[in-house]
SENU-813243 format. One record per residue: residue in three letters; x, y, z negated of N, C-alpha, C in turn. Coordinates in steps of 0.2 Angstrom, whole numbers, padded with zeros to 4 digits, always signed. Each point is the difference from the previous one (the first is absolute). Layout:
% SENU-813243
ALAXYZXYZXYZ
...
END
This chain:
% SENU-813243
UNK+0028-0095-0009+0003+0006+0004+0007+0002-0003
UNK+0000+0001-0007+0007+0003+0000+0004-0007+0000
UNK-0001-0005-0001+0007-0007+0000+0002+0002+0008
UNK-0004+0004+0004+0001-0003+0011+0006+0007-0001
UNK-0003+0007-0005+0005+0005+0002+0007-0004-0005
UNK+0001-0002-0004+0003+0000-0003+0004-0007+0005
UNK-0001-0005+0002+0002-0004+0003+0004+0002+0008
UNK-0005+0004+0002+0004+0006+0007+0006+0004-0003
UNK+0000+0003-0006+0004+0004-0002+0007-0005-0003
UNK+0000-0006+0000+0006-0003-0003+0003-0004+0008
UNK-0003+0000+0004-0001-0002+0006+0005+0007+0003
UNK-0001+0005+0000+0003+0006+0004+0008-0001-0005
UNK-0001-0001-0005+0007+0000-0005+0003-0005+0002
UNK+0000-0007+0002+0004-0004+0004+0003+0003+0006
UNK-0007+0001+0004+0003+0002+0010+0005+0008-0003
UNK-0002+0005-0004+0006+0005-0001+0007-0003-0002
UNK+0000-0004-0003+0005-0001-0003+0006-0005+0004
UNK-0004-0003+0004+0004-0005+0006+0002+0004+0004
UNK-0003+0005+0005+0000+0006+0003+0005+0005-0002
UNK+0001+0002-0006+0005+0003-0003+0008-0003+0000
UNK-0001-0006-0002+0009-0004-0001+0000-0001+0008
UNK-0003-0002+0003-0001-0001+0009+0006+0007+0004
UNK-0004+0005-0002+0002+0005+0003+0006+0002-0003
UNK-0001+0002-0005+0007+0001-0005+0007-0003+0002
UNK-0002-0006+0002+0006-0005+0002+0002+0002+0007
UNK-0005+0002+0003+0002+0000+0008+0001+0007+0000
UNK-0002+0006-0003+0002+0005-0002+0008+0002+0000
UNK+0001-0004-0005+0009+0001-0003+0005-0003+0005
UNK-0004-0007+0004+0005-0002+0003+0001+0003+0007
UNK-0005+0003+0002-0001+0002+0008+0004+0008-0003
UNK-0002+0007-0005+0002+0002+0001-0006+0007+0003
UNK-0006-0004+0002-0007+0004+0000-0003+0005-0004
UNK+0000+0006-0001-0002+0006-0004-0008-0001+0001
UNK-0003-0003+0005-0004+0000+0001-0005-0008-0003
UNK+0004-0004+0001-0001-0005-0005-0001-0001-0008
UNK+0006+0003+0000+0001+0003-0008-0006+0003-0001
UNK-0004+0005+0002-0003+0004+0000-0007-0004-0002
UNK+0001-0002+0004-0007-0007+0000+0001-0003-0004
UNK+0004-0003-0004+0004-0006-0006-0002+0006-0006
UNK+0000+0006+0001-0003+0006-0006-0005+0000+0000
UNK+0000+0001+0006-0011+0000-0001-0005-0004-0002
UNK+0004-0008+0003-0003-0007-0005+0003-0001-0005
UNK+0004+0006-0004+0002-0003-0009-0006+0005-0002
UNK-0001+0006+0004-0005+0003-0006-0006-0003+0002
UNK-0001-0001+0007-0008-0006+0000-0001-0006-0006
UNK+0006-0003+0000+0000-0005-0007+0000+0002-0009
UNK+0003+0009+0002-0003+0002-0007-0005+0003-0002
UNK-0001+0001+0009-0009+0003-0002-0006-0006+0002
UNK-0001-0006+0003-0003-0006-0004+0001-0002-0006
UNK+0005-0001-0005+0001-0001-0005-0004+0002-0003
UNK+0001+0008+0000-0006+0005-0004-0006+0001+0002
UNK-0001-0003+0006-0007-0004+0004-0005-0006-0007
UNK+0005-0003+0001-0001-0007-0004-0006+0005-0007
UNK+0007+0003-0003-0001+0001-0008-0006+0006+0003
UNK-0002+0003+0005-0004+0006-0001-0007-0005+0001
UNK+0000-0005+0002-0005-0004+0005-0002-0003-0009
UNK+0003-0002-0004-0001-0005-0006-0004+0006-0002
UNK+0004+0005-0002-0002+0004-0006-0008+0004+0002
UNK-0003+0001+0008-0004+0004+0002-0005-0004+0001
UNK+0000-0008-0004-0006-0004+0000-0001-0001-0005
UNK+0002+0003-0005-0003-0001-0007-0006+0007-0001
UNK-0004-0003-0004-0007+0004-0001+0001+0007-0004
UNK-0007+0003+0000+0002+0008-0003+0001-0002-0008
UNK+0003+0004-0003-0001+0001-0006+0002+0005-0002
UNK-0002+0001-0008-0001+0007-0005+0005+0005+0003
UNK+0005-0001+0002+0004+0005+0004-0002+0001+0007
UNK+0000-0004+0005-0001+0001+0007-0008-0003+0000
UNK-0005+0005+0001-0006+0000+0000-0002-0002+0007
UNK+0005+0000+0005-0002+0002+0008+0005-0007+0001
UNK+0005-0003-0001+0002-0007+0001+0008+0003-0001
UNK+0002-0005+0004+0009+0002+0001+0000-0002+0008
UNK-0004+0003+0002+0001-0002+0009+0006+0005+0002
UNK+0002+0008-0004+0001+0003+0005+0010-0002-0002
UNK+0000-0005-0006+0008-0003+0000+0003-0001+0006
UNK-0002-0001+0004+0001-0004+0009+0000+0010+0004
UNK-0004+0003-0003+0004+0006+0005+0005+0002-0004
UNK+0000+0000-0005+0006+0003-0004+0007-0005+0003
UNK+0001-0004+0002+0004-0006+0001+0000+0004+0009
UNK-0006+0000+0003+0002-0001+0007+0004+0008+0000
UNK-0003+0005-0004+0006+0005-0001+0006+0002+0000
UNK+0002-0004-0005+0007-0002-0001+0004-0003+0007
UNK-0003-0004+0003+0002-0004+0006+0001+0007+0007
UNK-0003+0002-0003-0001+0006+0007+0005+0003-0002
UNK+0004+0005-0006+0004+0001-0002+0006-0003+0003
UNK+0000-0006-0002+0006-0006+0003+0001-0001+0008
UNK-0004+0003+0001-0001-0001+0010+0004+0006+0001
UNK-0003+0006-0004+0004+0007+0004+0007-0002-0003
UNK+0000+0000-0006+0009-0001-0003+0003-0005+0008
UNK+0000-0005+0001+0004-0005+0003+0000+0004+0009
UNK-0006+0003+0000+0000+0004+0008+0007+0005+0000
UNK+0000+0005-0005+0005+0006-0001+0006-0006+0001
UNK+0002-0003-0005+0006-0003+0001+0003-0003+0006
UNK-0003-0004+0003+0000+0000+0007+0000+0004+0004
UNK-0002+0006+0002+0000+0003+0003+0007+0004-0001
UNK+0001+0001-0005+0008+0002-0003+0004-0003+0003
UNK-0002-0007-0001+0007-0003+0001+0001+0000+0010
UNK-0006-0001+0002+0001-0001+0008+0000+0007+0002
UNK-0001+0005-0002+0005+0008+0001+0005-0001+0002
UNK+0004+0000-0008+0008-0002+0001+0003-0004+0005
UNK-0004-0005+0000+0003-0007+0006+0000+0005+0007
UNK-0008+0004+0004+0001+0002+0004+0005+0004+0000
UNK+0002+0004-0002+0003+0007-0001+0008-0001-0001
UNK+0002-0008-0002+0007-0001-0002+0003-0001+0007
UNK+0007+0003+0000+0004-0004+0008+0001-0005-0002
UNK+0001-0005-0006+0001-0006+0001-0006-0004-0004
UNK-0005-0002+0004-0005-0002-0003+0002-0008-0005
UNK-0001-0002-0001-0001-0007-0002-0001-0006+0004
UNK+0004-0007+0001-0002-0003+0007-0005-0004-0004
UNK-0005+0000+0005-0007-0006-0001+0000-0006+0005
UNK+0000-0004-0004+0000-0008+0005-0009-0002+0000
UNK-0003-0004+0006-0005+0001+0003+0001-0008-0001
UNK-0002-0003-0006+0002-0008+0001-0005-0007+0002
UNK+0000-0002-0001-0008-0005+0002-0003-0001-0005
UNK+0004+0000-0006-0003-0001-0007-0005+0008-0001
UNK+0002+0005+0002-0002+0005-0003-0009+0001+0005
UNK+0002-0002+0006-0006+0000+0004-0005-0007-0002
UNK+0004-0004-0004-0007-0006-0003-0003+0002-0006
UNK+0003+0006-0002-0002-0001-0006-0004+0007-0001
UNK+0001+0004+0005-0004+0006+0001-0007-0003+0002
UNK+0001-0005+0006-0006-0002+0003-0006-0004-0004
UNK+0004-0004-0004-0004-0004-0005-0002+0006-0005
UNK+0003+0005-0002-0004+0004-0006-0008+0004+0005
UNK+0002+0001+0006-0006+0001+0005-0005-0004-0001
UNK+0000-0005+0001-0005-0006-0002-0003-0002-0006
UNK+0006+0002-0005-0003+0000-0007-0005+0004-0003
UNK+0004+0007+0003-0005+0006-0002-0006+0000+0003
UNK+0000-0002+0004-0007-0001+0006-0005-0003-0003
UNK+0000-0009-0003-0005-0003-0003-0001+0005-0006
UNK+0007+0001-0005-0002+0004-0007-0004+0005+0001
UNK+0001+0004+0003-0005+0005+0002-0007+0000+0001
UNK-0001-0004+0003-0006-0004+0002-0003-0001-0006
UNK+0003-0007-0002-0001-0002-0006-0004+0007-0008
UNK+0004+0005+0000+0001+0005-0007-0005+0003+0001
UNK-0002+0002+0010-0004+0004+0000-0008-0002+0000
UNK+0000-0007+0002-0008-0003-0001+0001+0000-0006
UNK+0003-0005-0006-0003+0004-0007+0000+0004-0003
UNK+0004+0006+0003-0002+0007-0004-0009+0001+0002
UNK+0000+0000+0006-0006+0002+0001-0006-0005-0003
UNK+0002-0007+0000-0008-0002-0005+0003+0000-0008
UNK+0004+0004-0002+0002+0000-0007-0004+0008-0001
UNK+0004+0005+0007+0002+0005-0003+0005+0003-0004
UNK+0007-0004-0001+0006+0004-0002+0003+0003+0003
UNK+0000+0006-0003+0007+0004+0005+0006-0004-0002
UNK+0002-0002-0007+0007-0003+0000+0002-0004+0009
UNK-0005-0007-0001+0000-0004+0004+0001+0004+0008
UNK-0004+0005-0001-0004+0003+0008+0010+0004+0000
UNK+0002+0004-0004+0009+0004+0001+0004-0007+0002
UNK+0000-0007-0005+0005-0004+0003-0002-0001+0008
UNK-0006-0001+0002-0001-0001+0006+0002+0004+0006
UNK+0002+0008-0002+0002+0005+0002+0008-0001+0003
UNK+0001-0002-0006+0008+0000-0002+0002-0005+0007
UNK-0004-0009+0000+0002-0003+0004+0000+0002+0008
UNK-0006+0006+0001+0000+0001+0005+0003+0004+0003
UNK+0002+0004-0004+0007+0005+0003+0004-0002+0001
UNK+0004-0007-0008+0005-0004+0003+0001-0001+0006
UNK-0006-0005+0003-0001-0002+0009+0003+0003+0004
UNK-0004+0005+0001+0002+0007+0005+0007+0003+0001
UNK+0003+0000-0009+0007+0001-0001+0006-0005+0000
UNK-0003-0006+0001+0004-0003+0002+0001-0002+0006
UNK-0006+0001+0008+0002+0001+0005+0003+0006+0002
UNK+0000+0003-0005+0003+0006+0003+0010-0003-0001
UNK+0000-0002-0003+0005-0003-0004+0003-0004+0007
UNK-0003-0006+0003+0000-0002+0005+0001+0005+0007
UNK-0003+0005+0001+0000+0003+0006+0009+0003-0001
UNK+0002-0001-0007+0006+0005-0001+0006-0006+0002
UNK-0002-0004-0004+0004-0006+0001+0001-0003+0008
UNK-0004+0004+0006+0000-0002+0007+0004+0005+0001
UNK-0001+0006-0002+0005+0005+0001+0007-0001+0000
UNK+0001-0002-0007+0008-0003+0000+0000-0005+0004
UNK-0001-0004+0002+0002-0007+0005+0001+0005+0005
UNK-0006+0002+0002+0003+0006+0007+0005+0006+0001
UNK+0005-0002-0005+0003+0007+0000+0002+0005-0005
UNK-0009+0005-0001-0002+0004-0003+0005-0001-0010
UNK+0004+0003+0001+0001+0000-0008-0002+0003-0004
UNK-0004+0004+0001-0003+0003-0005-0008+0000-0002
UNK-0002-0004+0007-0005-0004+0000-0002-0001-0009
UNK+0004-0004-0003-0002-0002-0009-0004+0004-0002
UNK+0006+0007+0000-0004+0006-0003-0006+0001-0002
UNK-0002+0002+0009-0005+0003+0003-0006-0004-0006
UNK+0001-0008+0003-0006-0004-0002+0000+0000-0008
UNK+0006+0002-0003-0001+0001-0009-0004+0006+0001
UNK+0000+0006+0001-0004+0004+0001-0007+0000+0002
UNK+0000-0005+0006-0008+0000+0002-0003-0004-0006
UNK+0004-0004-0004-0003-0006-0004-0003+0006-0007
UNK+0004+0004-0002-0001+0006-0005-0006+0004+0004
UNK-0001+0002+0004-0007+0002+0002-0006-0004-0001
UNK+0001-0007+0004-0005-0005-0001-0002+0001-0009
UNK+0005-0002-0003+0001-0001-0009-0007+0009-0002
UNK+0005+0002+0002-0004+0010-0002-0008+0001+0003
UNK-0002-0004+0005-0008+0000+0001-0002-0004-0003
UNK+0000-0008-0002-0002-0002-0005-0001+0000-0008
UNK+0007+0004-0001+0001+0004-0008-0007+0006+0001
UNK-0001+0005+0005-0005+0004+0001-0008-0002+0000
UNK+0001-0006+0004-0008-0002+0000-0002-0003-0007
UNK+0005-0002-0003-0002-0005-0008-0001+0005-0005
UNK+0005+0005+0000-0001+0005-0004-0007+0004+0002
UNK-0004+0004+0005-0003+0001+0001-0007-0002-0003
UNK+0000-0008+0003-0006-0004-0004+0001-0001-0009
UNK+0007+0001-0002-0001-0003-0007-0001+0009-0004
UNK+0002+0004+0002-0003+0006-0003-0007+0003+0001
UNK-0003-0001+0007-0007-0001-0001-0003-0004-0005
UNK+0002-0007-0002-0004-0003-0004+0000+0004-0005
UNK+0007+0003-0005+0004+0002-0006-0004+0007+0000
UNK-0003+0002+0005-0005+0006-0001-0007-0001+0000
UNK-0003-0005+0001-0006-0002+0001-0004+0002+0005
UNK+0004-0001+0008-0005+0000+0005-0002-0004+0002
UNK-0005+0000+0002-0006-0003+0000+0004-0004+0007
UNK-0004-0008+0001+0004-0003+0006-0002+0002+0003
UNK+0001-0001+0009-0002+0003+0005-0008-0003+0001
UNK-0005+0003+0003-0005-0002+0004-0004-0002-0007
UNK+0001-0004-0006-0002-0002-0008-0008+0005+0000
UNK+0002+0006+0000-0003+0002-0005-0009+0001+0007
UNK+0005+0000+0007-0008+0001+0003-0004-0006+0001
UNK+0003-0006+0000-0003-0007+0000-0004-0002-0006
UNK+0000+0004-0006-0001+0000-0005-0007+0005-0001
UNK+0000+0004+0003-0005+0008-0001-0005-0007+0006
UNK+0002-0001+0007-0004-0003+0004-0003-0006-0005
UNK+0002-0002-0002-0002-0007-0006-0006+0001-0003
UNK+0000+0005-0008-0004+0004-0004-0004+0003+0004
UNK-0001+0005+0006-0005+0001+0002-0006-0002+0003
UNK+0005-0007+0001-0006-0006+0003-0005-0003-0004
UNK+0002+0001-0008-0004-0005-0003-0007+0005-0002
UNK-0004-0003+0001-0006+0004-0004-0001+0003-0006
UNK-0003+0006-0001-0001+0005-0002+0005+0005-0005
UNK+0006-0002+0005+0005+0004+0001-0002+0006+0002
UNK-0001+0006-0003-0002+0008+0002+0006+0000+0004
UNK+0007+0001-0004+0006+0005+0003+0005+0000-0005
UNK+0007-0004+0002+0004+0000-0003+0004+0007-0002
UNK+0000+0001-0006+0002+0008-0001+0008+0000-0001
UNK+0002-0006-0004+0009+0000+0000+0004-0006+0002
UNK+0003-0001+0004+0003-0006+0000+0008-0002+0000
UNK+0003-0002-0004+0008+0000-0003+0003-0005+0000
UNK+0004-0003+0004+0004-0006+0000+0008+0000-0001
UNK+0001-0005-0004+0008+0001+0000+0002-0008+0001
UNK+0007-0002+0002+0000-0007+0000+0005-0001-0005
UNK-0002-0005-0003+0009-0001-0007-0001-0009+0001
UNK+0006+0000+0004+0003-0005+0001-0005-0005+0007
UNK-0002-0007+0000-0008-0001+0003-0006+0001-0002
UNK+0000+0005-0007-0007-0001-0001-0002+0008+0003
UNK-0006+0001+0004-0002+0006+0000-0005+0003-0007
UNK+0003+0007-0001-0004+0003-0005-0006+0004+0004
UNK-0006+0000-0002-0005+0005+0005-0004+0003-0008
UNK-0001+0008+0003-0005+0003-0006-0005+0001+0004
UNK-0006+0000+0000-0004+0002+0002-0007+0004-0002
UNK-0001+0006+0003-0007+0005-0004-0005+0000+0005
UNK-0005-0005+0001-0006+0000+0004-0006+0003-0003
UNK-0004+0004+0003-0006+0002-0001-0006-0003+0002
UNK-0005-0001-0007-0004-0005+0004-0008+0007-0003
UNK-0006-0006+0003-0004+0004-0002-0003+0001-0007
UNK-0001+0003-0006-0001+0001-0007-0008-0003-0003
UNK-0002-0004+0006-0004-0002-0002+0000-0009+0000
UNK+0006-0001+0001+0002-0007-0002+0001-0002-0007
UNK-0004-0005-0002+0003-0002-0006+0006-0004-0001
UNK+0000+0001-0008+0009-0003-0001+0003-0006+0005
UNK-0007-0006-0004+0001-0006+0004+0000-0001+0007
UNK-0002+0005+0006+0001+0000+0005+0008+0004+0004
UNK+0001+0005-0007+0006+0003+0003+0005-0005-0005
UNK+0002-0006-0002+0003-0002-0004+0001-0006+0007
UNK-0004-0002+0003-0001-0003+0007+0004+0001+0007
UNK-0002+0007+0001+0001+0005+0004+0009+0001+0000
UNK+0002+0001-0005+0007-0003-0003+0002-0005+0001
UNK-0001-0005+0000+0003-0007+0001+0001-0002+0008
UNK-0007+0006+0004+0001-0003+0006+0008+0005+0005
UNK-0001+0005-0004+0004+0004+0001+0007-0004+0001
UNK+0001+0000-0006+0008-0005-0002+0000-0007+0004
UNK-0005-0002+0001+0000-0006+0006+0000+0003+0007
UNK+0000+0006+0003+0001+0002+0004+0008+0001+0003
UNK+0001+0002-0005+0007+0003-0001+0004-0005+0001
UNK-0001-0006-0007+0006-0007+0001+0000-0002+0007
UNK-0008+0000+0001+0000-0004+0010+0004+0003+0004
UNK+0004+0008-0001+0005+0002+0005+0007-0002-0005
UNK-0002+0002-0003+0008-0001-0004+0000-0006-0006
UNK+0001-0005+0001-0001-0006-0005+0002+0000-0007
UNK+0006+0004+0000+0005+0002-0006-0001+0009-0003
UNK-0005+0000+0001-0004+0007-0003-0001+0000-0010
UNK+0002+0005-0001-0003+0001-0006-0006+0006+0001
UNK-0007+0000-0003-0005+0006+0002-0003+0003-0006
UNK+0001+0005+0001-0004+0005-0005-0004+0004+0000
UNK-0008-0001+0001-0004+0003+0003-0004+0006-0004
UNK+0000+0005+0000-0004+0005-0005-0006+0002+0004
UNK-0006-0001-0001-0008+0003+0005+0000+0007-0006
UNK-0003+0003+0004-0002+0008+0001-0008-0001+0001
UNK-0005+0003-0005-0006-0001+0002-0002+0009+0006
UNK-0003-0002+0003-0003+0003+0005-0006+0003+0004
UNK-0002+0006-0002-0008+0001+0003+0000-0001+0009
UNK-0006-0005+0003+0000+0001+0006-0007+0003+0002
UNK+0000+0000+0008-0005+0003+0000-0007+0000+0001
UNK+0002-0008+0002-0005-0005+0000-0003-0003-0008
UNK+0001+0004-0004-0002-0003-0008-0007+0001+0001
UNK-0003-0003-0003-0010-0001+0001-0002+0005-0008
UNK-0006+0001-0002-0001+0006-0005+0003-0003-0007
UNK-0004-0008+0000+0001-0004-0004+0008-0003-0002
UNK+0002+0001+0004+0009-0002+0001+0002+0006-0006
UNK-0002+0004+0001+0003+0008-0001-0003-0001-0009
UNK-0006+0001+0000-0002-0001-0007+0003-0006-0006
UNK+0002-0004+0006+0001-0005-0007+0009+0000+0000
UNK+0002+0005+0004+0008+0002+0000+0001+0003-0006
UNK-0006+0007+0003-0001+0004-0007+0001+0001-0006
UNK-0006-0008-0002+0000-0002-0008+0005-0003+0000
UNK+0001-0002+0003+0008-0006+0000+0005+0004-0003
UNK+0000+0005+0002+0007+0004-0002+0001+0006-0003
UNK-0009-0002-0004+0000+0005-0007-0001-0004-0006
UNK+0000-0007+0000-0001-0005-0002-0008-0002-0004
UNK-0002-0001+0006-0009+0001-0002-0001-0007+0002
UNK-0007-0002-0001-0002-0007+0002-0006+0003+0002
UNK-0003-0001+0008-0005+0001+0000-0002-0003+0006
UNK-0008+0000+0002-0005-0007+0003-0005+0002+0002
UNK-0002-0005+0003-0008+0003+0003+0000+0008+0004
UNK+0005-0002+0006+0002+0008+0002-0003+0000+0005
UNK-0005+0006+0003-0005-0002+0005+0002+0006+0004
UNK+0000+0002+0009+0000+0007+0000-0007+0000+0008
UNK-0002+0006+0001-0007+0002+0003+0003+0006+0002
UNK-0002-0002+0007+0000+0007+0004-0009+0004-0001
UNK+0003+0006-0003-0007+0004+0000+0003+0006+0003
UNK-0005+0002+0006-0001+0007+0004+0008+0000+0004
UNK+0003-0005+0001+0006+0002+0002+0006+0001-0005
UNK-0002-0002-0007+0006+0000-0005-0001-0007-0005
UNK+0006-0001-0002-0002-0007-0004+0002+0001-0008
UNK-0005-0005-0001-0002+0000-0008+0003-0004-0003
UNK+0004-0001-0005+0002-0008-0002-0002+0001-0008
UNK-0002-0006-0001-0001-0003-0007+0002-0006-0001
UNK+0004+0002-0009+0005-0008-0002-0002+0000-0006
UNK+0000-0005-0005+0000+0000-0007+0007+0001-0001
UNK+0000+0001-0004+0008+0003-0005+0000-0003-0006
UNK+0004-0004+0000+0002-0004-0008+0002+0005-0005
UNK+0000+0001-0005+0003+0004-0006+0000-0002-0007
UNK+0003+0000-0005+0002-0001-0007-0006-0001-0003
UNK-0003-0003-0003-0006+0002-0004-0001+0004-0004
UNK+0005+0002-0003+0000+0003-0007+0002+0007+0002
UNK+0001+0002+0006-0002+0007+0002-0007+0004+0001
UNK+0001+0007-0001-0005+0003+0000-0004+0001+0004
UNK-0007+0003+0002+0001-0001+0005+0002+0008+0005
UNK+0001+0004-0004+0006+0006+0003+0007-0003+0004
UNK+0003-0004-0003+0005-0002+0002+0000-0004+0007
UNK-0007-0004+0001-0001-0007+0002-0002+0007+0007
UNK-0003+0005-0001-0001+0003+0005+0008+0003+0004
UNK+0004+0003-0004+0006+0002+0002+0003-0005+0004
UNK+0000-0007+0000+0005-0004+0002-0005+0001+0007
UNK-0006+0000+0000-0006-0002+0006+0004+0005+0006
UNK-0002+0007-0005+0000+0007+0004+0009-0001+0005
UNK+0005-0002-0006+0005-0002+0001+0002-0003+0009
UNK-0004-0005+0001+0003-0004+0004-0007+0002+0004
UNK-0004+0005+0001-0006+0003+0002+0005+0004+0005
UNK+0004+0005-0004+0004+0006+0002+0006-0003+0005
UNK+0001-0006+0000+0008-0003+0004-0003+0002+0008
UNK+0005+0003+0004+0000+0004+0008+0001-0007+0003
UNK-0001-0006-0002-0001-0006+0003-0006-0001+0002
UNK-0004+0001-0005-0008+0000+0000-0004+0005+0003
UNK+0002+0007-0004-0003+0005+0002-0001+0001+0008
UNK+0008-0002+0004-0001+0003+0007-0004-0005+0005
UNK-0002-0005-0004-0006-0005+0003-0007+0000-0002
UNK-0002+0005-0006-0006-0002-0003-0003+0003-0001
UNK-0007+0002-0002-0002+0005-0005-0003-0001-0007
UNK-0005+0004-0003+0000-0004-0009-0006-0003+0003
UNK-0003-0003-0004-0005-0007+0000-0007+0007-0007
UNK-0005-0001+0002-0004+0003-0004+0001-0002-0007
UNK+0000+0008-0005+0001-0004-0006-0006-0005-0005
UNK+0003-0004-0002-0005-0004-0007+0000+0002-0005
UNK-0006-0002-0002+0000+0003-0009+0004-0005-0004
UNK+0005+0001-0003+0003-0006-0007-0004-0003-0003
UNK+0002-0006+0002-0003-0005-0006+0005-0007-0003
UNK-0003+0000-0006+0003-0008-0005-0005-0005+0001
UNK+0001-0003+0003-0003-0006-0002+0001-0002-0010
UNK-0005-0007+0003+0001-0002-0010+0006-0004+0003
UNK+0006-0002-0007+0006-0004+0002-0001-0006-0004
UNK+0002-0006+0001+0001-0006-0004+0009-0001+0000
UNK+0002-0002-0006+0007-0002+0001+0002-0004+0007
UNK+0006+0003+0001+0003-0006+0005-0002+0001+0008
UNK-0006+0007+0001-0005-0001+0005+0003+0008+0003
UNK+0000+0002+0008+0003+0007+0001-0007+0003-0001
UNK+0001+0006+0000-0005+0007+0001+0001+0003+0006
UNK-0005+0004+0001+0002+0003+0007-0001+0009-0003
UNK+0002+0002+0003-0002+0009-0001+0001+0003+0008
UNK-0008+0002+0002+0003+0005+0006-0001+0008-0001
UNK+0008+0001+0005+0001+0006+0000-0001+0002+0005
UNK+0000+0008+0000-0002+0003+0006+0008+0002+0003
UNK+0003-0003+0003+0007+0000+0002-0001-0004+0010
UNK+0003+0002+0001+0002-0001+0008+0003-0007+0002
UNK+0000-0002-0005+0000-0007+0001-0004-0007-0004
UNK-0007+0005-0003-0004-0004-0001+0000-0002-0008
UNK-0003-0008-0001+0002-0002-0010+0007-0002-0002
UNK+0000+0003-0005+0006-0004-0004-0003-0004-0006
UNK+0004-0006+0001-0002-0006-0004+0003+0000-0006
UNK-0004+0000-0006+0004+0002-0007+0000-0008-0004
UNK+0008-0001+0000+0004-0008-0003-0003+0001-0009
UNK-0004-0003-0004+0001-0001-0006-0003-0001-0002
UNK-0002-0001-0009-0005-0003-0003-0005+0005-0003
UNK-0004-0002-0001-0007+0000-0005+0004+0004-0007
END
């Protein structure tokens, strides 16, 4: 992909620079201000694909220790400068076709046949190249490429207009030139505006147009998507950056939401191919979480181990009982604390009530082999790890 930008881009450097000595010639000899005008506007086209060229080489080199994000946005920094160059060459032109309006002795213009062959052919030029600049900026995505295509396309326009000036003069109209250097400086000033508009967008990071809701439509489709809580796109260069903060339910495990993410990111590339994705999940209580779901969230997230969870509807209220792993070589004061602990969590309690209590007891223990100890705790025995 970059050898097709960088081949289009040395391609616009030939058609600018043919089209510039073209005009230039027919410029000087006919005495066209409006020609001339256009022989300026294809020198700065030819200085601004030059700097196409080098912005297209350098904006395909990969991130490194300094540019973490690439070098895509060289190409808007380039297409900047070119918009700069469009207004500077409109102001002068229009200067210069004041005066010419305004003088009593204007300047005589010759309307020759060379002048109208070679306007005609830059018509025709700028037509394919445009064409050309505009289908690869868009399966590239360069702005560099997408400004020179800009450039050719106002050329066109400002060169018929150049034309309609040059019928003028055959008709009579002497001042006709003028006029058409002027219409040609308007044409130049809408396109310096529209390039400049899209290249300071990128250069603040707005998000591209329609980007970011075809993307929210994406992620929401995929299962067990809860709800997309933030989502941040910026472009640099072709490649798209996306941040992504989705909410899922808190009772997924790692291995599922490590999943869940991958499908994500395969979501996203499907709209946008040249996507970079960074997905962050948010764990999340729903409302549909079953008693068991909640309990084993619980110890999850007080870091417990626990098993054999059972729960019973009595009278209208539910009872749950689990075994609880714990340290061996804890008391059993403590072994109670940790119980009562995860007994007390407003997870458990707003679904449960306590379980009748037991009397404590040790078993006899063999190395190697667990104990059990029941306590009177609301979530039933806790399972004592150790040895004899």
């Amino acid at each position: 992909m970059q050898d097709v930008k960088q081949r289009v881009a040395l391609s616009s450097i030939a058609a600018s620079a043919g089209l510039t000595v073209a005009k230039a010639i027919v410029g000087v000899t006919s005495g066209s201000l409006a020609i001339l005008s256009e022989a300026a506007h294809s020198l700065i086209d030819l200085g601004a694909t030059v700097m196409t060229y080098f912005a297209v080489r350098v904006s395909g080199k990969p991130a490194d220790a300094e540019h973490h994000y690439g070098h895509g946005k060289v190409e808007s920094v380039t297409a900047l400068a070119e918009t700069a160059l469009l207004f500077g060459l409109a102001g002068v032109v229009i200067w210069e076709a004041a005066k010419r309006l305004m003088s009593a002795d204007p300047p005589q213009v010759e309307a020759t046949r060379w002048a109208f062959a070679v306007m005609l052919l830059s018509i025709v030029v700028d037509f394919f190249r445009a064409r050309v600049l505009y289908r690869t900026a868009q399966q590239t995505s360069s702005e560099a490429l997408e400004a020179d295509a800009l450039h050719f396309s106002s050329d066109m326009w400002s060169s018929l207009a150049v034309v309609v000036g040059l019928v003028g003069i055959t008709l009579g109209y002497a001042r006709a030139d003028s006029v058409a250097a002027i219409v040609v400086s308007v044409v130049i000033c809408i396109a310096g505006w529209r390039l400049a508009r899209r290249t300071i967008d990128t250069l603040t990071d707005t998000a591209p147009p329609g980007v970011a809701d075809r993307i929210t439509a994406a992620v929401t489709r995929v299962p067990s998507v809860v709800e997309i809580e933030r989502l941040r796109v910026r472009q640099v260069g072709e490649v798209l950056f996306v941040d992504l903060v989705v909410a899922v339910s808190r009772t997924l495990p790692l291995d599922r939401v490590a999943a869940l993410k991958n499908r994500i990111v395969e979501a996203v590339r499907f709209e946008r191919s040249a996507a970079e994705v960074t997905v962050t999940t948010e764990p999340r209580a729903l409302d549909d979480e079953t008693v068991l779901e909640r309990v084993m969230v619980t110890a999850r997230n007080r870091a417990l181990a626990v098993h054999h969870v059972t729960v019973h509807e009595i009278e209208g209220r539910l009872a749950i009982s689990l075994d609880l792993e714990v340290d061996g070589s804890l008391s059993l004061g403590a072994a109670h604390d940790i119980a009562s602990g995860l007994a007390r969590n407003r997870g458990i309690v707003a679904t449960a009530m306590h379980c009748v209590n037991a009397v404590p007891y040790v078993c006899a223990a063999e190395p190697g082999i667990k104990t059990y100890l029941d306590l009177p705790l609301i979530a039933g025995r806790a399972a004592l790890r150790g040895r004899a």
